[in-house]
C-alpha positions as CSV (number, residue, x, y, z in Angstrom):
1,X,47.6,-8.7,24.6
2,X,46.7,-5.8,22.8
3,X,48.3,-5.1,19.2
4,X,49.5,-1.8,17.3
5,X,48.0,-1.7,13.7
6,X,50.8,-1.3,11.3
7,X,51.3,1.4,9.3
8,X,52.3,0.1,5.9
9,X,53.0,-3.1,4.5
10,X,56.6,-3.9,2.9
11,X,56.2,-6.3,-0.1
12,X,58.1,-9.0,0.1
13,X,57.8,-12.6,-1.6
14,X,58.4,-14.4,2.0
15,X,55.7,-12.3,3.6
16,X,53.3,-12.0,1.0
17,X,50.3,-10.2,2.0
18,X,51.0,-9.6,5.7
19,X,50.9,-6.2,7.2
20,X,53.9,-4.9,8.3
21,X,55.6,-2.2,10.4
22,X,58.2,1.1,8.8
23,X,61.3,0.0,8.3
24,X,63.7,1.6,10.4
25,X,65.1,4.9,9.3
26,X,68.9,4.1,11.1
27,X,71.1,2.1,9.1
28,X,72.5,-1.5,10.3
29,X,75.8,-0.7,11.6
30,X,77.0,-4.1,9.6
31,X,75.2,-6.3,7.5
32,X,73.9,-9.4,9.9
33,X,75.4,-12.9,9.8
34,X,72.8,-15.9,9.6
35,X,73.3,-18.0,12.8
36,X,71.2,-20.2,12.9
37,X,68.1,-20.9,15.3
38,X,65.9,-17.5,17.1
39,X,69.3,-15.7,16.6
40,X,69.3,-16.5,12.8
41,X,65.7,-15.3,12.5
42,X,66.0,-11.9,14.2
43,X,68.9,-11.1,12.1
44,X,67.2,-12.0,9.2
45,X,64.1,-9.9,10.3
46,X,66.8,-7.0,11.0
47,X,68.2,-7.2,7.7
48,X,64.6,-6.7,6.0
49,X,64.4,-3.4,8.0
50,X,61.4,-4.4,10.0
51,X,61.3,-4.0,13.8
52,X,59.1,-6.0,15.9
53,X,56.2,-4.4,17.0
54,X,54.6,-5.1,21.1
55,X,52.5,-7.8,20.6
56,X,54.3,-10.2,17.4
57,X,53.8,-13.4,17.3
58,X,57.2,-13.9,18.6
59,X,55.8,-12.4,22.1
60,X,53.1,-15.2,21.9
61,X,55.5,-17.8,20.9
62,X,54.6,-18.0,17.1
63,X,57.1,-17.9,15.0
64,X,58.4,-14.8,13.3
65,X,55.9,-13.0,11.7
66,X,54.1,-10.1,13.5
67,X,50.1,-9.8,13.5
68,X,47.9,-7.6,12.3
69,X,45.5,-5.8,14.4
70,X,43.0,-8.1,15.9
71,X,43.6,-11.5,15.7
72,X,44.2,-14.4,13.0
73,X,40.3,-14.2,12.0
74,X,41.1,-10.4,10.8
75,X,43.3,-11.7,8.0
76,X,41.4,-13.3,5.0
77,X,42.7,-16.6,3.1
78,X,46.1,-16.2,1.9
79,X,47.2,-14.0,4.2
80,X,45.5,-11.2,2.4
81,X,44.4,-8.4,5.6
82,X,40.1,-8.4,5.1
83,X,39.1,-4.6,5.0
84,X,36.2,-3.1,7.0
85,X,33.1,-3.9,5.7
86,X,33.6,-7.3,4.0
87,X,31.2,-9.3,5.2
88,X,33.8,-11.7,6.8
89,X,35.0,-8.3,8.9
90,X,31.7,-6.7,9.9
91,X,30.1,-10.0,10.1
92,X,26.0,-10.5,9.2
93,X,24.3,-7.3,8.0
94,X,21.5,-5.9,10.2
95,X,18.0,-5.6,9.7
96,X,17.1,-3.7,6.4
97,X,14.4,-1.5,6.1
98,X,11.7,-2.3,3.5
99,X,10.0,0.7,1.9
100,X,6.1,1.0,2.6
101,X,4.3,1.1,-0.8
102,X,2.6,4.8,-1.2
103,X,-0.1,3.3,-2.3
104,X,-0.7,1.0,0.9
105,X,0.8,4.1,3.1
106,X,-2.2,5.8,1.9
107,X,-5.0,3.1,2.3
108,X,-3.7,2.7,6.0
109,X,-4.0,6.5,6.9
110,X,-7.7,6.8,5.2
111,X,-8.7,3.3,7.4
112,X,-7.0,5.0,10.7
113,X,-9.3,8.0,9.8
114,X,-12.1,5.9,9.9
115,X,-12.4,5.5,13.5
116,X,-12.5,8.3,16.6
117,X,-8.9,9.4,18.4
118,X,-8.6,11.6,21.4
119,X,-7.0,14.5,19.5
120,X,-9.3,14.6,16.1
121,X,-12.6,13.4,17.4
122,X,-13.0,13.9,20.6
123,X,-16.6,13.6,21.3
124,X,-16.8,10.6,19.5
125,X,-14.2,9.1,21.0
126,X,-15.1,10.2,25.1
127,X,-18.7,8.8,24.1
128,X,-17.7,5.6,22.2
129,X,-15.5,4.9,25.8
130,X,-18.6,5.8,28.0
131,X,-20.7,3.1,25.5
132,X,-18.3,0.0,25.7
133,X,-18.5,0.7,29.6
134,X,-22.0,0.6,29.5
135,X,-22.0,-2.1,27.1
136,X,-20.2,-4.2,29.6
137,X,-22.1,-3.6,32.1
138,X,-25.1,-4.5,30.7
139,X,-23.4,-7.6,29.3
140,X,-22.5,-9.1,32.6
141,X,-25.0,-7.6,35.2
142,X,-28.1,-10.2,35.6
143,X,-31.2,-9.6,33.6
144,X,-33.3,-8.3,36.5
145,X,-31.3,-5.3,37.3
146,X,-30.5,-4.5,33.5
147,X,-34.6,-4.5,33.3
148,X,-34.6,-1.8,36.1
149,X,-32.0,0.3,34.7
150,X,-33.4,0.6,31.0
151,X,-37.1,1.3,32.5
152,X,-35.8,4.0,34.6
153,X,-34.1,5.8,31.7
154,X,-36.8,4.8,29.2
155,X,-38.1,8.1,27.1
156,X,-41.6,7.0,28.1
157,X,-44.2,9.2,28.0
158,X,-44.3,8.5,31.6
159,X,-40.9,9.5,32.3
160,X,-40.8,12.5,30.1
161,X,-43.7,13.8,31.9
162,X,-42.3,13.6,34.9
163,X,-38.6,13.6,34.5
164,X,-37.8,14.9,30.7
165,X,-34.1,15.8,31.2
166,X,-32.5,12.8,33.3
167,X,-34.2,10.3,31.2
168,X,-33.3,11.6,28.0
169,X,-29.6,11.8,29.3
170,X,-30.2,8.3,31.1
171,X,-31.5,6.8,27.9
172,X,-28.3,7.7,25.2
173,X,-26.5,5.5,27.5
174,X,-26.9,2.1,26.6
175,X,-27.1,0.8,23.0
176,X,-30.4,-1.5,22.1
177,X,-28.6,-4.8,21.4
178,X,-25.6,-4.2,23.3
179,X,-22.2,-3.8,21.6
180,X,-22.5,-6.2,18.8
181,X,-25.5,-4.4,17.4
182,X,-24.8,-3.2,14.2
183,X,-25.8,0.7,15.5
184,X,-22.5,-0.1,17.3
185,X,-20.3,0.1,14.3
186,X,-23.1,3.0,12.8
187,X,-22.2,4.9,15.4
188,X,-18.4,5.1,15.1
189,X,-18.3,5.4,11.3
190,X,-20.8,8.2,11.3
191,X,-20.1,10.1,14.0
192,X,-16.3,10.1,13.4
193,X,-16.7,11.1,9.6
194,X,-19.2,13.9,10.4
195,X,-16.6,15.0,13.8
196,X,-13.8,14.8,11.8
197,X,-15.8,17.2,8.5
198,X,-17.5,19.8,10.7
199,X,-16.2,19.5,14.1
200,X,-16.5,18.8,17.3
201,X,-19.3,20.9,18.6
202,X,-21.6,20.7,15.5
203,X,-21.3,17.3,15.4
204,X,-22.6,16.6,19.3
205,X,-25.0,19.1,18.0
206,X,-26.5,16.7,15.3
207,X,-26.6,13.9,17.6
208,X,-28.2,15.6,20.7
209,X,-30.5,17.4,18.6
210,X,-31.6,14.3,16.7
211,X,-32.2,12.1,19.9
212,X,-33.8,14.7,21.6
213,X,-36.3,16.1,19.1
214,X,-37.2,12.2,17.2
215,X,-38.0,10.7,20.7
216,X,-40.3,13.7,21.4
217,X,-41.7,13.4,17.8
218,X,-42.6,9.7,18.4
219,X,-43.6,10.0,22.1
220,X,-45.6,13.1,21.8
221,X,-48.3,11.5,19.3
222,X,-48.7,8.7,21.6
223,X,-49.3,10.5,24.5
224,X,-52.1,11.9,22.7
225,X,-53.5,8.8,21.3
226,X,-53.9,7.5,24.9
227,X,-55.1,10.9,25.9
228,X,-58.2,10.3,22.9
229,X,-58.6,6.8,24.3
230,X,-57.4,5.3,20.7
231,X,-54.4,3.7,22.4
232,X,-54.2,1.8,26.0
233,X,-52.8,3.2,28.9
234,X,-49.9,0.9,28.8
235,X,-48.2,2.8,25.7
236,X,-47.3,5.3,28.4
237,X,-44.6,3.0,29.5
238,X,-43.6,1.7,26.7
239,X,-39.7,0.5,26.6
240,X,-37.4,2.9,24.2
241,X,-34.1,3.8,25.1
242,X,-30.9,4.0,23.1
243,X,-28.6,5.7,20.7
244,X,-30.3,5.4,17.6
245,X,-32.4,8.6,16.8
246,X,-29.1,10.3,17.2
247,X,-27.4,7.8,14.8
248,X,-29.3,8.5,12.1
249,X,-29.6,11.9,12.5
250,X,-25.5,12.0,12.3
251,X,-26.1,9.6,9.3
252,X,-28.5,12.1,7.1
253,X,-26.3,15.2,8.2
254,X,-23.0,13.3,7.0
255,X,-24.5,12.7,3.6
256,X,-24.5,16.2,3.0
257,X,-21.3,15.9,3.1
258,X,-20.6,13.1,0.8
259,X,-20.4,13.1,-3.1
260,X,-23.6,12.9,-4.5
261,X,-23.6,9.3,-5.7
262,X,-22.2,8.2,-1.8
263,X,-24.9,10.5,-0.8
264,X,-28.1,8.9,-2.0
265,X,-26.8,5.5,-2.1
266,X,-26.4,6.0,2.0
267,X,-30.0,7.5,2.4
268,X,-31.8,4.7,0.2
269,X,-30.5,2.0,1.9
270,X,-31.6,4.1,5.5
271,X,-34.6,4.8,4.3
272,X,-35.3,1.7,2.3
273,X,-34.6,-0.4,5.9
274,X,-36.8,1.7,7.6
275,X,-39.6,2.1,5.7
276,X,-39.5,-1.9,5.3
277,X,-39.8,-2.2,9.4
278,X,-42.3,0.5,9.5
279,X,-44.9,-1.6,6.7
280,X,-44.0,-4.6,8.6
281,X,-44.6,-3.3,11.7
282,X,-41.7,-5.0,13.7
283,X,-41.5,-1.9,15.2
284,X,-43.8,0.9,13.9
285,X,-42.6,3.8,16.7
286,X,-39.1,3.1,16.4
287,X,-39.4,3.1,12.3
288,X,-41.0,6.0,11.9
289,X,-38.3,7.7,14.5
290,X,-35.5,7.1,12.3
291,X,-37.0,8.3,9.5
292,X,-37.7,11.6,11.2
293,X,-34.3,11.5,12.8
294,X,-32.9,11.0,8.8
295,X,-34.7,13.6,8.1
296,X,-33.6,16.0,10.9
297,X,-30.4,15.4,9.8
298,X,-31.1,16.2,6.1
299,X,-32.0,19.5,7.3
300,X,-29.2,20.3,9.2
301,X,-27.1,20.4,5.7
302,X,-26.7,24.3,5.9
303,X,-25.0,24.1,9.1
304,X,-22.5,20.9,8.6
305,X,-21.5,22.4,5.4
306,X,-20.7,26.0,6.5
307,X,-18.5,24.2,9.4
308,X,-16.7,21.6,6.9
309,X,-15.5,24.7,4.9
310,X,-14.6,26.5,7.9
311,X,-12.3,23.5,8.6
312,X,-11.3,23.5,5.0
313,X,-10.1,27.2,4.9
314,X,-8.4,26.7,8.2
């Protein structure tokens, strides 16, 4: 059954501490006579001036004494009515929020900046999707038809004699290694710092730019040494596809951008690594195409510095 709050309490030393209704404002037409039993205690309820309210505990069949809103749970030990927002009313607190450091706020926004979104970098981010699905493919396709796709976009001197465009395209699509390779990571660092600095077209700019023009610098020579019989006619087909030409072209124009202890520190340990392969001769072609790329990058410093102050001012 539903129960009316009471308005008021009325201090009394029988009912010490339990809410209690207005006292009527009519007076008794005669003071009441104890009788004893339910008629005695009605009459001496009446002659406290307190009406039963709907929903006493003399409607439930409790004694004399009315309750308070809610039920016995609502009234604290003693008989003393809780109030809202003891903990015995309102019960367990809720989940409190715990303030995020500034300092640790900060370290996770300049990690998140670290790698490509859709919004803020997105050609690093629509190529970096293209590469892991590439990646995959070449992961679980069998080794005989990986073999044909790589020589049919290898930047051969074969191929770019006959079909310069669609293997140059063809060959920026798979990463030497696969995905674990460590121009993997290279590539979304570098790329991402120099999209999110200069933009999004002068960034693809560096890239294309450095593929392109350090595959022809490397394939060009060696299509001439065969040409002057001082290399066989197999180095026209030699293997070389990949991403990394444009890598660390992105890598030398990003240092431009860097303070100038970050910015050597990052090109001697490039160019340390490479000239190591290249007097080692692990590679000698590749080597020397990542220096040039480096260095293609170095010079576009004019270009990726007019573009991050663009972004600066605006």
């Amino acid at each position: 059954m539903e129960r009316t709050a009471p308005d008021e309490a009325v201090t009394s030393p029988l009912l010490d501490g339990v809410p209690r209704q207005r006292p009527r404002t009519e007076p008794s037409a005669a003071p009441p006579e104890a009788v004893p039993g339910a008629a005695g205690a009605a009459g001496v309820r009446e002659a406290l001036g307190v009406s039963e309210a709907v929903g006493s505990r003399e409607a439930d069949g409790i004694g004399g004494v009315p309750e308070a809103a809610g039920s016995r749970e609502a009234v604290g030990i003693g008989g003393v009515a809780e109030t809202a927002g003891t903990p015995e009313a309102v019960g367990t607190a809720g989940p409190v929020a715990v303030a995020v450091p500034d300092g640790l706020r900060r370290c996770r926004q300049r990690l998140a900046r670290l790698l490509p979104a859709p919004a803020a970098t997105p050609f690093t981010f629509a190529y970096g999707t293209l590469l892991l699905i590439t990646s995959a493919v070449a992961r679980y396709a069998g080794p005989a038809v990986m073999d044909a796709v790589y020589r049919g976009s290898s930047t051969d001197v074969a191929h770019l004699v006959r079909t310069p465009l669609p293997v140059l395209a063809g060959s920026a699509l798979w990463i030497a290694g696969g995905i674990a390779s460590p121009y993997s990571l290279c590539f979304l660092l570098v790329l991402t710092g120099l999209e999110r600095r200069t933009g999004t077209l002068r960034a693809a700019c560096v890239f294309l730019y450095g593929h392109v023009l350090a595959t022809l610098a490397t394939e060009v020579p060696v299509g001439l040494a065969v040409l002057a019989g001082r290399l066989p006619d197999s180095s026209l087909h030699r293997l070389d596809y990949g991403i990394s030409f444009g890598v660390a072209a992105s890598l030398g124009a990003l240092a431009g951008l860097l303070r100038p202890w970050a910015r050597w520190s990052v090109l001697a340990v490039f160019v340390g690594a490479a000239l190591s392969d290249l007097l080692t001769f692990a590679d000698p072609m590749t080597s020397a195409g990542h220096l040039i790329a480096v260095t293609l990058g170095v010079a576009a410093w004019p270009a990726v510095r007019r573009g991050s102050a663009r972004r600066a001012e605006g």
